[in-house]
N, C-alpha and C positions, 0 to 999 in steps of 0.2 A: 737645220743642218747640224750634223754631230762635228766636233773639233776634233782637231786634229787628232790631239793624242786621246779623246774621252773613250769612254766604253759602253758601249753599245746595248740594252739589255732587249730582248726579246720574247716575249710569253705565246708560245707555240703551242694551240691546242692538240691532241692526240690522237687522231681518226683515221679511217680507213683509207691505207695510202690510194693514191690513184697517181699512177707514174708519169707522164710524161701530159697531164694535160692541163692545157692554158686554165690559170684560173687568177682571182682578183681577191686581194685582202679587205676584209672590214674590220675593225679595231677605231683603238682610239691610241693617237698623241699624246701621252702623261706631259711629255717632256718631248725635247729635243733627243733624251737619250734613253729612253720610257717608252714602250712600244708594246701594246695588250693587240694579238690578231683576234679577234672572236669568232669570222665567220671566213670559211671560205670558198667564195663562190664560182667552181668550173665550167670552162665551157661559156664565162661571158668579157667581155671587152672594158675597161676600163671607164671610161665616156658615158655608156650607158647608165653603167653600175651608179655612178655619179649622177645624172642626170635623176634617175629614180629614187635614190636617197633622197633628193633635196626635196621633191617634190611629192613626198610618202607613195612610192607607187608599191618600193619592198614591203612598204606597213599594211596591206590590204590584208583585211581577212584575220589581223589580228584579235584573239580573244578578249582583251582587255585593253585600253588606251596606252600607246608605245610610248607614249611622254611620261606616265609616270615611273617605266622602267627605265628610260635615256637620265631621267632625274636621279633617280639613285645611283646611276654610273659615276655622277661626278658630273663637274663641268664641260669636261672636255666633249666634244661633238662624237657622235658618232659617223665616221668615214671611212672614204677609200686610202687605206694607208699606204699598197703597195701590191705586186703581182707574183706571180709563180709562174717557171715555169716558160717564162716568153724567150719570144726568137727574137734574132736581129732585126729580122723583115718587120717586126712588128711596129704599131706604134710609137711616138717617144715622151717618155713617161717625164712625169717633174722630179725633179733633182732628191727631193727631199720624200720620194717616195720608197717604199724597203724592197728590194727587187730579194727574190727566193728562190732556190732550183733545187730539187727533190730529185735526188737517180733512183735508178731501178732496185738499187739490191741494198737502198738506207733510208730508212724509215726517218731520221731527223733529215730538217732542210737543211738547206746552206746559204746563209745570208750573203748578199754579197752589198756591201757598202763599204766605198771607197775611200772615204772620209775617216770610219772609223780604224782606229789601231786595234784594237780586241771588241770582240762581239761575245754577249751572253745570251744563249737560244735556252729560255727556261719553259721544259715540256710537262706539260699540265693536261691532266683528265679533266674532261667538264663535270662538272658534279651536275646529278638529273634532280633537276628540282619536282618533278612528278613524282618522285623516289625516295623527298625530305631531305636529299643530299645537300649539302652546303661544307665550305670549308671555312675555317675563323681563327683567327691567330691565338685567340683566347679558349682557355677550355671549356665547354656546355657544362650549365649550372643545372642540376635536375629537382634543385630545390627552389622554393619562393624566396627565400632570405632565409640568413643563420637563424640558428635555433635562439639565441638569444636576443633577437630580435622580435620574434614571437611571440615568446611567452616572458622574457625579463629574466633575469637573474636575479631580482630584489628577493625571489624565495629562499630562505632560510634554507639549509646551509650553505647558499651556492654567492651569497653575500657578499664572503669572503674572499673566496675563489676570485669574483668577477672584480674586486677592489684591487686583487693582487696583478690580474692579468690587467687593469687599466693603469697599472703603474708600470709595471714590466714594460709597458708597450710606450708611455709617456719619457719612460728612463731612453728605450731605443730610439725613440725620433731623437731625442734632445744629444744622444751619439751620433745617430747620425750625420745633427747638421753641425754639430762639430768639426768630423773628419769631412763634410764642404769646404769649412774653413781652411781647411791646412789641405787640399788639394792642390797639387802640384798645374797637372792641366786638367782643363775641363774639356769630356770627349762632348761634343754636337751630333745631334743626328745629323745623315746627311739626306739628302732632298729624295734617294730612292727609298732610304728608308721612312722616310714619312709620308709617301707614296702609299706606302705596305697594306693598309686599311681598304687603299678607293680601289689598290689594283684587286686586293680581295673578294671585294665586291664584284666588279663587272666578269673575273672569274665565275663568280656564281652563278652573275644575269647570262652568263654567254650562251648557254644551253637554251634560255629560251631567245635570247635576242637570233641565233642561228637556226631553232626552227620557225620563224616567222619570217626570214632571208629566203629559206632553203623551199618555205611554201609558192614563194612567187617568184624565183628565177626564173621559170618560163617566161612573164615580161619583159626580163632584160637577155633573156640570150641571144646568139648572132642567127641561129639557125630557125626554121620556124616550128611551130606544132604542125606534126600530120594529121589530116582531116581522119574523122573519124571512119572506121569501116560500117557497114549495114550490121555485122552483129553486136560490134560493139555500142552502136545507136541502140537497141532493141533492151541488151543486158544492163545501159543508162538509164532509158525510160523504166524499164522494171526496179530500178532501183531509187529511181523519182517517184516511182506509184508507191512502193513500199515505205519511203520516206512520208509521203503526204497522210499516209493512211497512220502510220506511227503516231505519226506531230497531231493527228487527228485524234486519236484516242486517246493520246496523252492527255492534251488538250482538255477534253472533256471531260478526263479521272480527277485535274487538277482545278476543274471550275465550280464540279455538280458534286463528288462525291469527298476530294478532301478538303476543304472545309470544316464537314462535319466531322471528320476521323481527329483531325486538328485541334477543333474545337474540344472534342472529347477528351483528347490526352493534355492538353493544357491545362483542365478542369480538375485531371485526375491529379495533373500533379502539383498544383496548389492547394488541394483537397492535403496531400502528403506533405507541401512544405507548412500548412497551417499547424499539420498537428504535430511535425518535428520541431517546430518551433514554440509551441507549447512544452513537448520535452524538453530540448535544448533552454527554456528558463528554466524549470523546475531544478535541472544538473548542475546548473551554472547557479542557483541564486546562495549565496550565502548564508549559512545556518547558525550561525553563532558569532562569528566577526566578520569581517568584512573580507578575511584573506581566506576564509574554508569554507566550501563548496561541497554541496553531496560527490560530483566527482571528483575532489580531491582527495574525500574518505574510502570509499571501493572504486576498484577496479573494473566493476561490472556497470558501473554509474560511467566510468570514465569512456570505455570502450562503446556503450551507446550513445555518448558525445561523440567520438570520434568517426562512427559511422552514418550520425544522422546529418555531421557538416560536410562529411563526404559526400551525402545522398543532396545536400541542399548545394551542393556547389559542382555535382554533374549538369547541369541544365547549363549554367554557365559556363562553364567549361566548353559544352556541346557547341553552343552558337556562336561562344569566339572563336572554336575552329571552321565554324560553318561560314564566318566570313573569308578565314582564307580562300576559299574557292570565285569571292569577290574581283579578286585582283592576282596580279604574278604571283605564280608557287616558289618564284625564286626571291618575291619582295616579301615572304612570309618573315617576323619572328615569330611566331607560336611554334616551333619546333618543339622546346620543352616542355612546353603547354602537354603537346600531343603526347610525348610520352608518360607526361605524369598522369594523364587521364587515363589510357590504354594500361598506364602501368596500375593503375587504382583498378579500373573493371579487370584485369587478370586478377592479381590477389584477392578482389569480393569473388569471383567466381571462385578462384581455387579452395576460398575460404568455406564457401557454401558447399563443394561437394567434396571436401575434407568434412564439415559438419554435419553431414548428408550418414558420411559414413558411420560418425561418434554415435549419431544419432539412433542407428540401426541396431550397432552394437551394447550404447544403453540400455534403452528398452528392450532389449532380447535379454539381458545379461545382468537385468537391476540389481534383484535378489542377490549374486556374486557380488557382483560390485559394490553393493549395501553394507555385507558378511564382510568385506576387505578393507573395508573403509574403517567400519569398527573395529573389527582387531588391529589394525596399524595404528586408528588412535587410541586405543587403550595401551596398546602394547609400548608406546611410543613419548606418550603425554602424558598418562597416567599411570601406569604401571612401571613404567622404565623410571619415570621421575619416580616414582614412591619407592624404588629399591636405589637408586642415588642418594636418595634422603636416609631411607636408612643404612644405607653403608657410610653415609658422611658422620654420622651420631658414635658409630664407634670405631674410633680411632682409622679414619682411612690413610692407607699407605701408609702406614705405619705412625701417621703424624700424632701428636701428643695436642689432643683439641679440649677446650673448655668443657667438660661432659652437661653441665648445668646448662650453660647456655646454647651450643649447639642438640640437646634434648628440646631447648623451651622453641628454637628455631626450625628445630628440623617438626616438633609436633605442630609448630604451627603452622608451618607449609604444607603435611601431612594432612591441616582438617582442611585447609581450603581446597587439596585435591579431589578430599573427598568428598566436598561440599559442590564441585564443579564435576564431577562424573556422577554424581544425583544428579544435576540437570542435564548432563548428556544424554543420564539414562532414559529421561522422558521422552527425546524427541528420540531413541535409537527404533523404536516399532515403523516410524514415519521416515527412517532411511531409503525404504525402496521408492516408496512414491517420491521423494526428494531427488533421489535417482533416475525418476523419468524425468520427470522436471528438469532436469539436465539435458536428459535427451533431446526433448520437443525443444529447450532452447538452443540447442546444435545446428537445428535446422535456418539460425540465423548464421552459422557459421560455427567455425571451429572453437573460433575466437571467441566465443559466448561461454560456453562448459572453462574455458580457460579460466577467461577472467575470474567467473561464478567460485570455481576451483580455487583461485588465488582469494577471493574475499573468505572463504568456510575456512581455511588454513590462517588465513586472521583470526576468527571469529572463535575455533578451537584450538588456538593458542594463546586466547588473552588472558590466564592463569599466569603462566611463562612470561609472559609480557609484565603484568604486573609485580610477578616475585622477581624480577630482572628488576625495576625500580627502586621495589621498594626495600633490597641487600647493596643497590648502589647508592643509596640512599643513605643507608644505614650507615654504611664503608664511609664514605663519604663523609657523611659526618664527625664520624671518629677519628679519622685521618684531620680532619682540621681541627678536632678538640685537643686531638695529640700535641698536631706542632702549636697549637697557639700555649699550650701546657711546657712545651719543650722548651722557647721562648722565657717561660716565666720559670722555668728551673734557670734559666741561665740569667735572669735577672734582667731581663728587656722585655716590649710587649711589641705589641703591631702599632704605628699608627695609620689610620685607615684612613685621615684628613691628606695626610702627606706621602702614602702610600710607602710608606718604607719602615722599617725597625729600628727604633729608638730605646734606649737605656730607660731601667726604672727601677726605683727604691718598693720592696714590695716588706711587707710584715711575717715575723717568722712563723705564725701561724697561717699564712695565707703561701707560703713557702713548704710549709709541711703540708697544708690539702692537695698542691697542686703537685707535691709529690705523689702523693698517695694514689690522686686520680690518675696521673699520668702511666704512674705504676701498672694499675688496673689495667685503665684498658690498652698498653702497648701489649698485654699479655694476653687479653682478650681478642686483641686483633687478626690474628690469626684464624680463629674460632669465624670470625666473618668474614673473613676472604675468601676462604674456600668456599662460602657458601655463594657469594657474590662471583665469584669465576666461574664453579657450576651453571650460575644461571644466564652469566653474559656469551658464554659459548654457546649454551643453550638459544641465547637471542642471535647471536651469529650465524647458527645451521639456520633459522628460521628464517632469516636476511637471504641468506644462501638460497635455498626453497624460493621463496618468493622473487629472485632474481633471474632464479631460472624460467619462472611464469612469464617473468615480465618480457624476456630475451626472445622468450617462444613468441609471446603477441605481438612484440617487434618485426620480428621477421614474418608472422601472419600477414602483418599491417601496411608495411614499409620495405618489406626486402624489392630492391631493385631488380626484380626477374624478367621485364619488357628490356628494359635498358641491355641484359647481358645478354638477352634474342636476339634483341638489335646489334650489339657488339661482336658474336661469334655470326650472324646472318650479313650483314651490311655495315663496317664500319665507316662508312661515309656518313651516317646518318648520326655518330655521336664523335664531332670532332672535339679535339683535344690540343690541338694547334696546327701548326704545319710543319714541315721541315723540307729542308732543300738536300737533294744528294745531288754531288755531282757523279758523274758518269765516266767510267772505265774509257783507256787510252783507245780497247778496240772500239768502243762504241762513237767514239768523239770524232771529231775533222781534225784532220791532219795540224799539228800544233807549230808549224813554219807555214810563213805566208805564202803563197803563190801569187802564179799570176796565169791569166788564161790566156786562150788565144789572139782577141780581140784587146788585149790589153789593161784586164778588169782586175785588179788585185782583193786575191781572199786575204780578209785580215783573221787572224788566229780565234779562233772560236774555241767555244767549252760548252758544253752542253750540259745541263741542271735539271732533273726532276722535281719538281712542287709536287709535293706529298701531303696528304691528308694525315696527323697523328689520330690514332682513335684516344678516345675517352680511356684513360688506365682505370684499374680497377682500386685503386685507394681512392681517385676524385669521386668513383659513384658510390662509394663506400664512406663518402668525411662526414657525414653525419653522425654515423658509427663510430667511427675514431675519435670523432668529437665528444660525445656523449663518453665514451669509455674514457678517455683523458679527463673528464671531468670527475666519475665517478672515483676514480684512481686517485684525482686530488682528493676527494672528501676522503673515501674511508682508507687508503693508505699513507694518509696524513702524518706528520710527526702529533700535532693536535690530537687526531685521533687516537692516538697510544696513549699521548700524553694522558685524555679524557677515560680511557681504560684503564690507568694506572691508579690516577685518583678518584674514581667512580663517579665521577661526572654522566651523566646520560650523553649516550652517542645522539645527535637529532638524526634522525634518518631523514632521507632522500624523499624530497617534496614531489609526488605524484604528477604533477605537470611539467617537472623536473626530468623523469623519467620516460613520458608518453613527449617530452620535446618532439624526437627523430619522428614519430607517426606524424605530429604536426606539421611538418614540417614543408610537404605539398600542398598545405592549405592556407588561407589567405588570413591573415592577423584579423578582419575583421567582414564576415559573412556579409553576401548579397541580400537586404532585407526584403520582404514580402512582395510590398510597393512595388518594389524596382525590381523586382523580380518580373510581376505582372505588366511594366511596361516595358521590361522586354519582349515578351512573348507576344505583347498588343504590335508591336514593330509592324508597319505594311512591305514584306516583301512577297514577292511570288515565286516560286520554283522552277530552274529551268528543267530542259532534257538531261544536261550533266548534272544535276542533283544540287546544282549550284543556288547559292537565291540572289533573287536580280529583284532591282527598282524598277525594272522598265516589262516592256513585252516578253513574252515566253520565247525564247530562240532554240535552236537546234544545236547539241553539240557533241559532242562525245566524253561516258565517263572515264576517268583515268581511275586505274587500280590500283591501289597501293598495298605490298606485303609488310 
């Protein structure tokens, strides 16, 4: 019984009213003041309804065992909680049951309990679990784990980064549990809110626990079934003969002929996880030390990892969802499962006839595309640099430069251009065919020409790459011969033991050299700056270029485009919490008590809708924001500038650093061979519903999902 003055709460499912007829609640008792209805059944009596629950007569016919959905409910039983609906004439109900009256022109009930001071009626859609529908106080993870779970942050540059965020994060708890201490009062949950999770739940079950009610109410109602009529006999047996002869055919497709179809696909595709796993070591094995990987070096190495563990971890994928149809669609977690798989075959499809396309366009259009490829890099990498070089040699922008040494620097950069467009010129004949090349490998996807595209934009840029070293290099050096020079003009040195600047007695001849040299080259420094900033901007456009590549294969690989079908199609299917609204004064019950005629006092009621939040678009996007926050730390660093200033080399962005977000739906460590093969060795058999069962072939019907 509810106390006097407690408050009542009620979770009122949402369906097609039906006015004025007797009917019987099913639900469960959270509490004395906790009240989930799930089912409700018109048109039968009380007594019955009870009688039948105890003794499974509602559970016939169920697809699946009803205990292990009553089990995920919670403890509480599932029961007759209360009626709708009734007259006085009618029977006399237990005290502690929820009596309800529904009028004609309101959609919400009307509790009536006597006991209670205020009643909350919280009205709830049933989420179809046929439909993937569910709702969760928490929001859907569309990922396996963080990215840095994955793959580590121990790769160089991200070292840092991850030392800084595990301090940042040790500095906040140890705030936090500070301001515990100096807490004035401490709030408790109270008993409905902790409630919150189990009534979640049986919200979810309710859709199936009410149609396996709503199948056998004919058992329990007052009135009887009508015998059948002669054509309705006639249009039965035809649809009994039609059944037998179905379950017949079926039968025999799934005894004599799949097996073999079975056997052959099983074959074919251990045939293909044998030989991806031979690639996948080749990519993965270390060529030099223990932390570099042929796909840590290209992109096109990298991008055939990431498609071949895609390819070895669809089979898996397949048959964890193939168990859903094992048991309740509403006891499923593989929800995210199912999107990240559906969301993978979307992007390899779109990616093949996006690469479908490239491919058509290559090969029709080599020769152009061969002609454009060479003048861009000559125009770009070689020519362009060789008229930089020499406008840097006399006097650029007016500046007053070393002629001697920006001549010996600018000629030397000048032969290795020349010396690196001799070797270009060799392979420029073999551009077209290099160009189909592209093409035919398009047909694996877009994402092939990309990647390929990103490693040749490496490969004729490592000129640039290495005059970018070896001017920061140079800088670099001079910069610390300066100040350690500057130091001994002032009559101190470094100590390197103690890390700091200490006074020193130096000789006046060793006083006059390091004048001299310092002299030099503060004057020379110039002379190499420009030349060294020329080439680090230069490395910068090329950073730029190849982040753009990387951006595009992101969104080839990884864009979330299932998730935002599902989002603008069915946001039931990607929840993101819940929320409660309550409900406008017109739509509510009257907010002063009553009393009726019989002497039954309405306590003040408010009425609540439970709302599904959907998924917002930053949660299906934190991969991306993640990854960009990181990359933001690295190169718009103070470090960074700093490392630009003194010519320090920038380290760039560690390749598995960057393909993190692709990994990110796959499993930190693939299903091996073995265990793949006693998967598939598994004994189950197939029913009608396409389900797999341990036991006999049964009949049933498939459900269609959009």
């Amino acid at each position: 019984m509810v106390s006097q003055d407690g408050l009542l709460r009620v979770f009122w499912p949402l369906e097609k009213r039906r006015e004025d007829e007797v009917g019987v609640l099913i639900g469960w008792f959270n509490s004395a003041t906790d009240i989930i209805v799930a089912s409700i059944l018109y048109g039968c009596d009380i007594r019955p309804v009870e009688n039948a629950l105890r003794v499974g007569t509602l559970y016939r016919n169920a697809p699946h065992p009803i205990q292990h959905l009553l089990d995920r409910c919670g403890p509480a039983p599932l029961q007759v909680i209360g009626a709708i609906n009734r007259r006085d004439k009618d029977s006399i109900i237990p005290d502690d049951y929820v009596l309800a009256r529904r009028d004609r022109n309101r959609v919400q009930p009307t509790i009536l309990a006597p006991t209670a001071r205020d009643v909350q009626v919280v009205l709830y859609l049933r989420p179809r679990p046929e439909q993937m529908q569910f709702m969760s106080p928490d929001p859907m993870s569309l990922a396996i784990r963080d990215n840095r779970e994955r793959i580590g942050l121990e790769v160089p540059p991200f070292v840092e980064i991850a030392e800084a965020e595990k301090e940042e994060l040790a500095r906040k708890e140890h705030l936090v549990k500070k301001l515990r201490l100096h807490t004035v009062k401490k709030y408790t949950q109270t008993q409905k809110e902790l409630a919150l999770p189990t009534v979640i739940t049986q919200v979810n079950c309710s859709e199936d626990i009410d149609a396996v009610l709503q199948k056998n109410i004919a058992l329990v109602r007052q009135r009887s079934r009508r015998a059948l009529s002669v054509s309705e006999r006639v249009v039965e047996s035809a649809n009994n003969l039609w059944t037998y002869i179905s379950l017949a055919l079926w039968s025999a497709f799934f005894e004599y002929l799949w097996p073999t179809v079975k056997s052959i696909f099983i074959y074919g595709l251990m045939t293909h996880r044998i030989i991806g796993e031979g690639i996948l070591c080749f990519v993965e094995t270390p060529l030099l030390t223990k932390r570099i990987a042929l796909r840590d070096l290209s992109a096109s190495a990298q991008q055939v990892d990431l498609r071949l563990q895609q390819f070895c971890y669809w089979p898996v994928q397949y048959m964890t969802l193939k168990k859903r149809k094992d048991d309740w669609e509403s006891c499923s977690n593989n929800h995210a499962e199912y999107i990240r798989f559906y969301n993978s075959l979307w992007l390899v499809a779109n990616d093949i006839i996006i690469g479908c396309a490239f491919c058509s366009y290559l090969i029709d259009n080599a020769d152009f595309v061969a002609s454009l490829f060479d003048r861009l890099l000559a125009q770009w990498s070689l020519e362009g640099l060789r008229r930089m070089l020499d406008w840097l040699m006399v006097y650029p922008a007016g500046l007053k430069l070393n002629n001697e040494l920006a001549a010996f620097l600018g000629g030397l950069f000048i032969w290795v251009i020349d010396y690196w467009g001799a070797w270009l010129s060799t392979i420029q004949p073999h551009l077209p065919t290099l160009i189909r090349l592209f093409g035919f490998a398009s047909l694996a996807g877009a994402s092939m020409p990309l990647s390929l595209a990103s490693d040749l934009l490496s490969v004729c840029t490592l000129h640039i790459y290495c005059f970018y070293m070896a001017s920061a290099r140079i800088y670099n050096w001079q910069l610390s011969i300066i100040l350690s020079l500057f130091h001994l003009f002032r009559g101190k040195k470094r100590n390197v033991l103690r890390n700091r600047i200490d006074s020193c007695d130096y000789e006046l001849d060793q006083l006059l050299l390091g004048t001299i040299l310092f002299t030099l080259l503060f004057f020379l420094l110039p002379t190499v700056a420009v030349f060294y900033l020329t080439f680090a901007l230069a490395r910068i456009g090329i950073i730029c270029l190849k982040g753009i590549c990387d951006s595009l294969l992101a969104c080839l690989n990884h864009f979330p485009l299932f998730a935002l079908m599902l989002r603008a199609k069915d946001p039931g299917r990607l929840p993101g919490g819940i929320r409660f609204e309550l409900q406008g004064p017109n739509k509510s019950a009257p907010r002063t008590s009553a009393t009726t005629a019989n002497g039954t006092a309405h306590p003040t009621t408010s009425y609540i809708t439970l709302r599904s939040t959907p998924l917002t678009l930053r949660a299906m996007f934190h991969e991306y924001f993640q990854l960009g926050g990181q990359i933001q730390k690295h190169y718009l660093s103070s470090s960074v500038f700093k490392c630009l200033a003194t010519g320090v080399l920038v380290p760039p962005l560690h390749r598995r650093n960057l393909y993190s977000l692709q990994y990110s739906s796959l499993p930190a460590q693939r299903v091996g061979i073995w265990e793949l093969w006693k998967r598939f060795k598994m004994p189950v058999s197939v029913g009608l519903n396409g389900s797999a069962q341990n036991g006999s072939l049964r009949v049933g019907i498939k459900r269609v999902r959009t």
